[in-house]
N, C-alpha and C positions, 0 to 999 in steps of 0.2 A: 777711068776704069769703072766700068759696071759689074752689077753681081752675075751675071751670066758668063765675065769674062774671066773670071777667080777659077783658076784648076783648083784638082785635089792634090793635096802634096804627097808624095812617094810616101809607100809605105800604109797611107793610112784605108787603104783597101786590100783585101788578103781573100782569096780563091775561098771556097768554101771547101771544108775538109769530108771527103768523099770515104765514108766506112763501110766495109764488105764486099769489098771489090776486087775478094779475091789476097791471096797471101805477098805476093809480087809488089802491092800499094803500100804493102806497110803497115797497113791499117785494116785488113781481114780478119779470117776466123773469126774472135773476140769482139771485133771492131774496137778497141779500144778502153775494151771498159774490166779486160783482165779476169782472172777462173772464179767462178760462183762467188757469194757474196750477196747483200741485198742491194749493190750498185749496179751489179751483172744483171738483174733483173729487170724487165718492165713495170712502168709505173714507180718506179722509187720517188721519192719526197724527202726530204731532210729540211726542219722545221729552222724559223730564221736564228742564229747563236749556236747553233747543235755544232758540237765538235769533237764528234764521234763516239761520245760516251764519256768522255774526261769530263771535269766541273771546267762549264762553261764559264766566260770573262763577266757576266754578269754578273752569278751566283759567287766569284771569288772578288769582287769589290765593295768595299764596307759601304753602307746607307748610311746614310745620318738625314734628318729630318724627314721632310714630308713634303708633298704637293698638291695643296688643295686644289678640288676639285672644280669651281668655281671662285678664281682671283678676285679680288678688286685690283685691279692693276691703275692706277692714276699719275697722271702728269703733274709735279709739284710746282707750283707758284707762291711767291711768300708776298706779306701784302705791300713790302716797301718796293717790290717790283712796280708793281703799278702806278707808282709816283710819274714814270716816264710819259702816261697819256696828259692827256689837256682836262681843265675839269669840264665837268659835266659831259664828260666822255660815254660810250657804253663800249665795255670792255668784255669781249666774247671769245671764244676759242679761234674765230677768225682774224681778232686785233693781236692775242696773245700769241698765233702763229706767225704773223707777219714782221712781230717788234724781237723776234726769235725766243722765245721765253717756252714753247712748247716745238714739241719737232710733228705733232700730228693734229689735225682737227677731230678724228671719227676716235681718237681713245681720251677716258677718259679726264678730266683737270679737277686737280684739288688746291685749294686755296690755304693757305698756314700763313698762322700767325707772325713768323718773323719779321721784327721790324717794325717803324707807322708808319702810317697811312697818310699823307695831308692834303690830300685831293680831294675833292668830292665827285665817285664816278659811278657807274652803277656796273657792276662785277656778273658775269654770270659765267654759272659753270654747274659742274655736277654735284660738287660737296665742297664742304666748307669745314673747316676743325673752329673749337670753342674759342679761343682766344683769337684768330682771325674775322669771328662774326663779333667778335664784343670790339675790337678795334677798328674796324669799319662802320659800326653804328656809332660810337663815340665820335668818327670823324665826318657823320651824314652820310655819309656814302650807303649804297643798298645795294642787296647780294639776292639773287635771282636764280632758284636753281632750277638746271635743267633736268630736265626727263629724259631719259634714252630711248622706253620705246611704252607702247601703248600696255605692254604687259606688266613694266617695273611701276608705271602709273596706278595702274590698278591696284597692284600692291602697295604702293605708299598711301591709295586710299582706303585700303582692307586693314592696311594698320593704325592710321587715324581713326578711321571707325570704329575697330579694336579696341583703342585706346582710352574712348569716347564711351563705350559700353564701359569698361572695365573701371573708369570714374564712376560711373551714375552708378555701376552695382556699388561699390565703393560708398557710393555717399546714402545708396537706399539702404546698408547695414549699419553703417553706423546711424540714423534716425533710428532703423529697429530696436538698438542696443540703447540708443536714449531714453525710446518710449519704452523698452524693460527697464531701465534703470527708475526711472520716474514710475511707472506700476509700484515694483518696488516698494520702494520709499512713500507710498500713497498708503498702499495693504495696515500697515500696523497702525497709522492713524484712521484708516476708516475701521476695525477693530476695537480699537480704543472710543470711539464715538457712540459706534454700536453697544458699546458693551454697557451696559446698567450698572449702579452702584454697589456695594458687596449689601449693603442690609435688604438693597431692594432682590437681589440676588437671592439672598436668601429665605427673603417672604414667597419667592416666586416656588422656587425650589417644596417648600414646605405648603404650599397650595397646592402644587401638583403632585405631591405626596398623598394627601387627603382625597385626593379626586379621586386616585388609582383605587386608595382604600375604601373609598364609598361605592364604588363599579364591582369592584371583586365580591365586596358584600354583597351587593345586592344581588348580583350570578348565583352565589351561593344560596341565597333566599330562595329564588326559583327553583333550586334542584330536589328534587321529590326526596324523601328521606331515606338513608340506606340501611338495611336490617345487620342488627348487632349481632353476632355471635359464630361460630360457625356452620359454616353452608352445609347442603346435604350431602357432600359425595366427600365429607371428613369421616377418618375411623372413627373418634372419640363420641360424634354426634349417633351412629349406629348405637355403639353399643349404650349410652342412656336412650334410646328411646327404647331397647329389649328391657335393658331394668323396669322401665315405667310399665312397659304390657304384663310386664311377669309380678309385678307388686298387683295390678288390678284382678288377675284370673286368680282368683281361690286356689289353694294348691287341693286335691284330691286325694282321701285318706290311705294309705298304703294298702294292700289287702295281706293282713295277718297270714302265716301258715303256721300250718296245727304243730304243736309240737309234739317231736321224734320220743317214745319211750328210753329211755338209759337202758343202752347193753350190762350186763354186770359181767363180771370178769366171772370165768370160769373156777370152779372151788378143785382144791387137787384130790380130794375124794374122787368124784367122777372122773377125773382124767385119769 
């Protein structure tokens, strides 16, 4: 039998259904699609789950968790699996495919602890868990990990490098934080060094007392002398110096008037 010689089986070919062709077809007027409505319309769309305005099967089933966005999705291998190659084997996603222990090459393989190890082979894969890489160095054996693509590479060296700054900043604060630590602890001893004895202290203090008082004196020596008493534009100074002009001018002798004869009071004879 070839494939040219295979019919179709009854049934699974059907006329296409011929609408508007009149009321006789069956399928005129309306052609099918029934009175107004937004089905009766051209261009109608209904979105994928829409069911017709009810709460869709989606919205009425509970969520629980979550789906991150990017997986690590990995292939498990424990390391007493490995005991099956030969030593000094090299054990890769193409030995672990073949001895059945992975069902894919292109997804990823992670390596776990379970189990020893007593071989000595060399493992490679994409990741490795803590107690699988400490069991495999205890047994010589060495773990080689793969890179998936020229992008993830860069990244494991952006994070090494990363890692490598964020040391040396690390180690260039704390030196900062020593050499303040040590200033520090330097300052009051060099203080105490510098500092003089108290008597000499005080000779110091008490010389330079003297000096200020021999300077100020002498300022004052040069300054011309200042006139005691009150200035001219005081009240009290006017009026002593009109005292003083009016003590010197001779006062001038009044001039006498004659005296007025006495009226005598009239006698009451004559009146």
């Amino acid at each position: 039998m070839k494939v040219n010689e295979i019919g179709v089986p009854r049934g699974a070919t059907r006329r296409t259904k011929r609408r508007g062709r009149g009321s006789g077809s069956g399928h005129g007027k309306t052609s099918c699609r029934g009175h107004k409505g937004a089905k009766a319309r051209s261009g109608v769309t209904t979105r994928p789950g829409f069911e017709g305005g009810q709460m869709q099967l989606i919205r009425r089933l509970p969520k629980r968790g979550f789906s991150p966005v990017e997986r690590d999705d990995y292939q498990v291998v424990n390391v007493e699996s490995l005991n099956r190659f030969g030593a000094n084997a090299v054990v890769g996603p193409a030995e672990l495919k073949a001895a059945g222990l992975v069902t894919s090459v292109r997804r990823r393989i992670k390596i776990l602890g379970d189990g020893d190890l007593t071989k000595i082979v060399t493992v490679r894969a994409h990741a490795i868990s803590k107690s699988a890489d400490k069991k495999i160095t205890v047994a010589g054996a060495t773990f080689e990990r793969i890179v998936v693509s020229k992008v993830e590479e860069r990244m494991t060296e952006r994070r090494a490098r990363r890692l490598a700054e964020m040391a040396r900043e690390r180690a260039e604060e704390a030196k900062r934080r020593a050499a303040a630590l040590q200033q520090k602890d330097q300052e009051p001893k060099e203080k105490a060094a510098k500092k003089p004895p108290k008597g000499q202290e005080q000779k110091q203090k008490g010389q330079q007392g003297q000096q200020q008082k021999g300077q100020e004196q002498k300022q004052k020596g040069h300054q011309p002398p200042q006139q005691k008493g009150p200035g001219p534009k005081e009240a009290p100074a006017k009026t002593g110096e009109a005292k003083d002009q009016r003590a010197a001018v001779p006062e001038s002798p009044a001039p006498q008037q004659a005296a007025k004869p006495k009226e005598e009071p009239p006698s009451p004879a004559k009146a």
